[in-house]
N, CA, C and O atoms as CSV, one atom per row, in Angstrom:
chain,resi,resn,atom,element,x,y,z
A,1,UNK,N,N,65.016,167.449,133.196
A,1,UNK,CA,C,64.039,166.582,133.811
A,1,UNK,C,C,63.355,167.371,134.931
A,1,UNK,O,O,64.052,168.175,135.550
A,2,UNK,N,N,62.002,167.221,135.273
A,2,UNK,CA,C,61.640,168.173,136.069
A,2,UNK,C,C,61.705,167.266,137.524
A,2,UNK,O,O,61.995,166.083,137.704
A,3,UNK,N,N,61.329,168.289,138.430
A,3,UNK,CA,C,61.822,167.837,140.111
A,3,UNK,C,C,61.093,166.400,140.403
A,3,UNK,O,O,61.595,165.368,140.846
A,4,UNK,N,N,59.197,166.782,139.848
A,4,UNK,CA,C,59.105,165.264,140.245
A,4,UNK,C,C,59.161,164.320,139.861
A,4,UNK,O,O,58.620,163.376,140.437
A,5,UNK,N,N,60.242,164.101,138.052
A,5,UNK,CA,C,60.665,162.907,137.589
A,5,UNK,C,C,61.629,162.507,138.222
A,5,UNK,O,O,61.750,161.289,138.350
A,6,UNK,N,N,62.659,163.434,138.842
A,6,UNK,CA,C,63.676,162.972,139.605
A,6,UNK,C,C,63.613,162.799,140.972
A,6,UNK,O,O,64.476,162.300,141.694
A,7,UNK,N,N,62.457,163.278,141.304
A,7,UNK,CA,C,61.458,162.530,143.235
A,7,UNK,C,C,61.706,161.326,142.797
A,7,UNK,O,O,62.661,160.599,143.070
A,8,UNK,N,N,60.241,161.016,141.664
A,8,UNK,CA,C,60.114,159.844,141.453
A,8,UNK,C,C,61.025,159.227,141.036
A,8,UNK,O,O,60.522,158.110,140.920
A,9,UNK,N,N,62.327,159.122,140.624
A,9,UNK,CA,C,63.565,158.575,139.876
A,9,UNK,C,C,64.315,158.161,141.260
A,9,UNK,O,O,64.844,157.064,141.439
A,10,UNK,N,N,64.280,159.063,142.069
A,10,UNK,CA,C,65.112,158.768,143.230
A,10,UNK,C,C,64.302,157.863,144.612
A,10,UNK,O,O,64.804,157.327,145.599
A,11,UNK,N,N,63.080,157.963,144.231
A,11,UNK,CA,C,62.409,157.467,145.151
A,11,UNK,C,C,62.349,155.729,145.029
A,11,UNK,O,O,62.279,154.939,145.970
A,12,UNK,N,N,62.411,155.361,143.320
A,12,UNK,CA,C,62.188,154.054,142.567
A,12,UNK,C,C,63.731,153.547,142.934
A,12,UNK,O,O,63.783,152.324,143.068
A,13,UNK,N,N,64.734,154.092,143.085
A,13,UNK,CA,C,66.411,153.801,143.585
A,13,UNK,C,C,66.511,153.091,144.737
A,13,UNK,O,O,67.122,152.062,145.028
A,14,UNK,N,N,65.404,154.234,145.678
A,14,UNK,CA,C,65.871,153.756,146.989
A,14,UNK,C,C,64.967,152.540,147.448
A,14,UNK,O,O,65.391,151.663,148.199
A,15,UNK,N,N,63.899,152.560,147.018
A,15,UNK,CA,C,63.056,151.480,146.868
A,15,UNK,C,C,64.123,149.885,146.544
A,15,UNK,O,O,64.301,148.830,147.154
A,16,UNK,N,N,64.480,150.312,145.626
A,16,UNK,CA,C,65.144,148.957,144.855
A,16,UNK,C,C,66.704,148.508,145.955
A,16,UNK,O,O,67.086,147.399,146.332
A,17,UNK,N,N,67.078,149.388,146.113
A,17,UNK,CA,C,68.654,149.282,146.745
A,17,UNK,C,C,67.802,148.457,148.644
A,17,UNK,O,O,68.102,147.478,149.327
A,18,UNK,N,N,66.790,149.485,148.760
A,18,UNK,CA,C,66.260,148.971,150.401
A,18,UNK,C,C,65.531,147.742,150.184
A,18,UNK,O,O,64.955,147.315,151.184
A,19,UNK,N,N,65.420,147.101,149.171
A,19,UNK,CA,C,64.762,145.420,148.798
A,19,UNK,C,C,66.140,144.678,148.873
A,19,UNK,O,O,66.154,143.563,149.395
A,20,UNK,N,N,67.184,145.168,148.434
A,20,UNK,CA,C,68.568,144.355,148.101
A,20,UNK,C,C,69.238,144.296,149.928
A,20,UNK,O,O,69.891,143.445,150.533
A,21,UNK,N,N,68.755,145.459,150.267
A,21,UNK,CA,C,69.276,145.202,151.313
A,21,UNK,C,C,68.848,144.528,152.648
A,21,UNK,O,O,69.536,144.096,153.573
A,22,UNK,N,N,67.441,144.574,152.455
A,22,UNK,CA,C,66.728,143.711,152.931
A,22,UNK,C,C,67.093,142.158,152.996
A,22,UNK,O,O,67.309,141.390,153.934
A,23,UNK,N,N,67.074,142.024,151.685
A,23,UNK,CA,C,67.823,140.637,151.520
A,23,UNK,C,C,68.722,140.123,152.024
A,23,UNK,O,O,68.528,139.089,152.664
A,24,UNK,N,N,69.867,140.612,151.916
A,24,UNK,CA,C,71.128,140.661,152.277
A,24,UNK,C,C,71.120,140.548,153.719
A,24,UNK,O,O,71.333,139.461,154.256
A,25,UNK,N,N,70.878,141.646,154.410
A,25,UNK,CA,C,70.926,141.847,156.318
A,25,UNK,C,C,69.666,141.183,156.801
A,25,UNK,O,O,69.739,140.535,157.845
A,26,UNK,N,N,68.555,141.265,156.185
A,26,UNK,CA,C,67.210,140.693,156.863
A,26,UNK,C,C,66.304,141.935,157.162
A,26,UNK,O,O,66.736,142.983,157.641
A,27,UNK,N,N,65.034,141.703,156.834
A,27,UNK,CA,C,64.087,142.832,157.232
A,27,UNK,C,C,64.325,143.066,158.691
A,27,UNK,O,O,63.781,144.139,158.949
A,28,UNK,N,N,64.628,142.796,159.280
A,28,UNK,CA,C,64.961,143.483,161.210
A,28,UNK,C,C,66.080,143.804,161.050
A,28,UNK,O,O,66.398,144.719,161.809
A,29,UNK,N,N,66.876,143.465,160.383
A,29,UNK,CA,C,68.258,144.359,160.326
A,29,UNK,C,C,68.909,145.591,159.344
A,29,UNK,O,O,69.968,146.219,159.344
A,30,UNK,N,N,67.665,145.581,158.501
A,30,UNK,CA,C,67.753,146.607,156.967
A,30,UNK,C,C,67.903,147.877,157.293
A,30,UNK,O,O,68.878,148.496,156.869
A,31,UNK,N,N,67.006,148.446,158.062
A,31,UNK,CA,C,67.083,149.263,158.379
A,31,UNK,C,C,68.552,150.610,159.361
A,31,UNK,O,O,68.933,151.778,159.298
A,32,UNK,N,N,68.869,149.102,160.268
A,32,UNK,CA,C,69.966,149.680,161.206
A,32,UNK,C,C,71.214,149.850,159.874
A,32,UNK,O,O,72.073,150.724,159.754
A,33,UNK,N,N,70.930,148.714,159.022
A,33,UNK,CA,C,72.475,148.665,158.079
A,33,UNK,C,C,72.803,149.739,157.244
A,33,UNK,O,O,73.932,149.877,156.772
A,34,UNK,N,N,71.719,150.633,157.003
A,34,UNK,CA,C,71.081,151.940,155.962
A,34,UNK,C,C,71.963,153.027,156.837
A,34,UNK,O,O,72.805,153.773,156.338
A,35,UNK,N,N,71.583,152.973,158.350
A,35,UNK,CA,C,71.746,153.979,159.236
A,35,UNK,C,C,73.425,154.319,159.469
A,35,UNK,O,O,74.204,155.245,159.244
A,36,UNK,N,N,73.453,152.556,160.238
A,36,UNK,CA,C,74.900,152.162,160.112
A,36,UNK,C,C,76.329,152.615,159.392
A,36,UNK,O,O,77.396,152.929,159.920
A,37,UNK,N,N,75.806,152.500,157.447
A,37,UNK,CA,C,76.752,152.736,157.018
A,37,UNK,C,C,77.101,151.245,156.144
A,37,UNK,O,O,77.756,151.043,155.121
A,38,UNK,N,N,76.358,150.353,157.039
A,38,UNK,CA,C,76.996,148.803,156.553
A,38,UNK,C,C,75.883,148.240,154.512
A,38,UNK,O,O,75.784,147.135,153.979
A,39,UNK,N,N,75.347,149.586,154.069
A,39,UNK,CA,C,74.208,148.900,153.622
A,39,UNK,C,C,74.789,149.299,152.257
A,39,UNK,O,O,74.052,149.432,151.280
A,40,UNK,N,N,76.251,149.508,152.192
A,40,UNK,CA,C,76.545,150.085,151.087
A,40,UNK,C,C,77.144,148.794,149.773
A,40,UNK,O,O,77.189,149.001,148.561
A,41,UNK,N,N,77.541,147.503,150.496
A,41,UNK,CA,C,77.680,146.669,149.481
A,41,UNK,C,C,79.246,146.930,149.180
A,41,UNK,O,O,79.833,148.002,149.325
A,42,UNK,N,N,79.775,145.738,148.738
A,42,UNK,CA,C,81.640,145.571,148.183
A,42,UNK,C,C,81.096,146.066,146.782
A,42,UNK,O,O,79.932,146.007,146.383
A,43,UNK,N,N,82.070,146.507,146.207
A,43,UNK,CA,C,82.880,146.689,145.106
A,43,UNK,C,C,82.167,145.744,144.058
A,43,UNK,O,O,82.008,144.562,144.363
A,44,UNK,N,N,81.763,146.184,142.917
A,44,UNK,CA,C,81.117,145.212,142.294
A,44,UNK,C,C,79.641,144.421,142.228
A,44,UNK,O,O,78.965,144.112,141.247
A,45,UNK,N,N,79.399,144.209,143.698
A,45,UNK,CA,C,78.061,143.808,143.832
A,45,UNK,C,C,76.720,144.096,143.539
A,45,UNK,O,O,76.554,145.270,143.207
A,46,UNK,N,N,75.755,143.433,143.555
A,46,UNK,CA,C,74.576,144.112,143.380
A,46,UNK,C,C,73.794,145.146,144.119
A,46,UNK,O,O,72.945,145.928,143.692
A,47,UNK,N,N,74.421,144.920,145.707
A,47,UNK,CA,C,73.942,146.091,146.282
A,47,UNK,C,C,74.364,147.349,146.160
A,47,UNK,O,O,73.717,148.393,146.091
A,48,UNK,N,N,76.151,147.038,146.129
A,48,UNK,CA,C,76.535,148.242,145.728
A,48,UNK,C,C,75.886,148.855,144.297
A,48,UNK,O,O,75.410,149.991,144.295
A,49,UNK,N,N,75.900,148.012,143.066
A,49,UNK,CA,C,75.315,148.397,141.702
A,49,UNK,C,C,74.065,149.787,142.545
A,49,UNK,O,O,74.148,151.015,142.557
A,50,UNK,N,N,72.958,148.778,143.177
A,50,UNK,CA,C,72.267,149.855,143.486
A,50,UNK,C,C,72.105,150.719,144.707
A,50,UNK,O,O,71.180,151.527,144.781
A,51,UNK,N,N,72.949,150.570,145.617
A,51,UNK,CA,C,73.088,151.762,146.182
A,51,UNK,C,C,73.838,153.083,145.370
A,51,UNK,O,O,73.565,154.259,145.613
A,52,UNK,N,N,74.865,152.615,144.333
A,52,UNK,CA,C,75.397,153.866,143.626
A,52,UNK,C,C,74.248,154.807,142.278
A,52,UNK,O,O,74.281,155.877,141.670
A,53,UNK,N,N,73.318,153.565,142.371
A,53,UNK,CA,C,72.192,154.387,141.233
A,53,UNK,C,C,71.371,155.001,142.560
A,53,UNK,O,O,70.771,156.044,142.298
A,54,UNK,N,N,71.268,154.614,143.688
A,54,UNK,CA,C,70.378,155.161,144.298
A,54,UNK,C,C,70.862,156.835,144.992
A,54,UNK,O,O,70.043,157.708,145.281
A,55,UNK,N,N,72.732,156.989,145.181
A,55,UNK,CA,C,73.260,158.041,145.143
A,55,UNK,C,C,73.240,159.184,143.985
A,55,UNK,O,O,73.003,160.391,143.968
A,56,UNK,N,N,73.485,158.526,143.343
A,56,UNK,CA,C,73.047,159.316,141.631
A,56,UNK,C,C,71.598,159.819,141.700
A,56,UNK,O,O,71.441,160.938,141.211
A,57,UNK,N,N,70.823,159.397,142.058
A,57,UNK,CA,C,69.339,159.661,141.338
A,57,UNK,C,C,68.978,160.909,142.829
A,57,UNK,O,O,68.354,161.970,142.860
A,58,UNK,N,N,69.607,160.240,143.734
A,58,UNK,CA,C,69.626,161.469,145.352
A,58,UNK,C,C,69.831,162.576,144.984
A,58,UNK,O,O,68.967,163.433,144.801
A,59,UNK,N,N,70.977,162.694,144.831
A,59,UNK,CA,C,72.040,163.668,144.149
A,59,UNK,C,C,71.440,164.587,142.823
A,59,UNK,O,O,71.992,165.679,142.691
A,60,UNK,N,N,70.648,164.338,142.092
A,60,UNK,CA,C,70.475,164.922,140.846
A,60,UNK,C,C,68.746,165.629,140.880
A,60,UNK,O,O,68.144,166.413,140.146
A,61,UNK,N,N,68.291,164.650,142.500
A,61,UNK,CA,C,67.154,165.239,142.836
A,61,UNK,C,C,67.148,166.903,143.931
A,61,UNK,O,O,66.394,167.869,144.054
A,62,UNK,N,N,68.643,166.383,144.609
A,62,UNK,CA,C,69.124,167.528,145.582
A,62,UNK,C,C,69.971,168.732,144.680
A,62,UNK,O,O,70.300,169.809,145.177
A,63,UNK,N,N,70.251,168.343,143.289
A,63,UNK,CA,C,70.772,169.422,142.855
A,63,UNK,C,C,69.346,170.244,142.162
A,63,UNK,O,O,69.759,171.128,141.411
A,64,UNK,N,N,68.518,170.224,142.182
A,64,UNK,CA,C,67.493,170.601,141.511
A,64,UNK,C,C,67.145,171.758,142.313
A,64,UNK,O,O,66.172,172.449,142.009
């Protein structure tokens, strides 16, 4: 896959995971929870679902 399918692959991740988390903490608090550490979601969940696609798609853009 070339670098900027996986920009764009990783960019569409974090997009999606920072809407979930939005949700979750609140747009005034989304941000600090990212920083925090807190934005990672339990076991199972949907945030977690996409914070771990959004590590994957990081990851495969930084191994490039």
């Amino acid at each position: 896959m070339s670098k900027l399918r996986l920009l764009q692959a990783a960019t569409a991740a974090d997009k999606a995971w920072m809407a979930e988390v939005a949700a979750v903490f609140g747009e005034r608090e989304a941000g600090l929870a990212r920083f925090h550490g807190r934005a990672t979601g339990e076991p199972g969940s949907r945030l977690r679902e996409l914070y771990d696609e959004y590590v994957k798609a990081r990851d495969a853009y930084d191994a490039q």
